[in-house]
C-alpha positions as CSV (number, residue, x, y, z in Angstrom):
1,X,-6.3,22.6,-19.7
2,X,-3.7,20.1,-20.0
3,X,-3.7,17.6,-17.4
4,X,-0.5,15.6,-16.2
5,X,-0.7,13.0,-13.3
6,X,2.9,13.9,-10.9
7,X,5.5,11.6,-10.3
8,X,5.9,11.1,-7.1
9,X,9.1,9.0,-5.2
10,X,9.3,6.8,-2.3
11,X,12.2,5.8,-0.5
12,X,13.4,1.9,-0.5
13,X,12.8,2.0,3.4
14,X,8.8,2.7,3.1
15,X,8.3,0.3,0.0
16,X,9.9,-2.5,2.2
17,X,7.7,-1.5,4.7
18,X,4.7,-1.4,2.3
19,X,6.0,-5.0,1.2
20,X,6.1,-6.2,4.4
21,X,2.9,-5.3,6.3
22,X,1.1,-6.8,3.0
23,X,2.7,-10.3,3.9
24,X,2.1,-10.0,7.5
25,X,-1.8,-8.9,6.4
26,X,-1.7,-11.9,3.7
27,X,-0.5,-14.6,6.5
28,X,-3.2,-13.5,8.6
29,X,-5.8,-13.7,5.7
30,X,-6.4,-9.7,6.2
31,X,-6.8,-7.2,3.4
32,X,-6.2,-4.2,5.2
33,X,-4.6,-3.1,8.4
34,X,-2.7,0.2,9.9
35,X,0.9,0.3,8.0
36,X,2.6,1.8,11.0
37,X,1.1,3.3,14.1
38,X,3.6,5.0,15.7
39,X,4.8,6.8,12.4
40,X,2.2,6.8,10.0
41,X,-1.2,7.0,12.3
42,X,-4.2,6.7,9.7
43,X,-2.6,5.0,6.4
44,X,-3.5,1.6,5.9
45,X,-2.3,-0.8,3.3
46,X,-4.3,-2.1,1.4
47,X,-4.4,-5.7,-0.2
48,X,-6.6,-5.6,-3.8
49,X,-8.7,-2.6,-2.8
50,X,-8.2,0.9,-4.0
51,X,-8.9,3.5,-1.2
52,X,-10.4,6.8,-1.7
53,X,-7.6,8.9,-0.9
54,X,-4.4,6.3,-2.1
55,X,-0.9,7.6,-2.1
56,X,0.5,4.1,-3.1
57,X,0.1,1.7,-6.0
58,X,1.9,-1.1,-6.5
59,X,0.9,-4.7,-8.6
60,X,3.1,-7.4,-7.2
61,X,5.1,-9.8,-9.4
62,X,6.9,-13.0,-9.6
63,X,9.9,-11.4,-7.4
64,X,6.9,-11.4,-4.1
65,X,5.9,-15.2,-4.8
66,X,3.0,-14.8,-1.7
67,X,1.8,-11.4,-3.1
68,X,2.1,-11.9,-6.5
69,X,-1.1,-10.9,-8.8
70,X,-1.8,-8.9,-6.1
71,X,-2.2,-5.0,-6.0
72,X,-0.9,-3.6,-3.0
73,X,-2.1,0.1,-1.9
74,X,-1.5,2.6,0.8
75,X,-3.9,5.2,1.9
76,X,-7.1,6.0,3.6
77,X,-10.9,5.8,3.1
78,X,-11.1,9.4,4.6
79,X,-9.1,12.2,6.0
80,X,-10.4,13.4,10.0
């Protein structure tokens, strides 16, 4: 069997999003935290970790001078 990973697109709006709750984790020296309770109850972002169930991968450049070198994720350890 032939296997192919999917391409999957996210909108502008929840990569800022991503972009930003990884430099409000980084200022507090965090490397994970809860990307937006109200909306999206249960994914975390994740700063240099890869979680078991991640829906989001991104290594940061130049263009993100605080994150940069940095692989940013967004996910869970585990589904309830």
């Amino acid at each position: 069997m032939n296997s192919q990973k999917a391409k999957v697109h996210y909108s502008e709006e929840f990569e800022n999003m991503m972009i930003s709750k990884a430099n409000e984790l980084e200022s507090l020296g965090l490397t994970e935290g809860i990307l937006d309770e109200k909306t999206l109850e249960g994914i975390k972002v994740y700063i240099d970790k890869v979680p078991a169930m991640c829906m989001y991968k991104v290594a940061m450049k130049k263009d993100a001078p605080v994150l940069a070198g940095k692989t940013i994720c967004a996910g869970a350890d585990s589904i309830l």
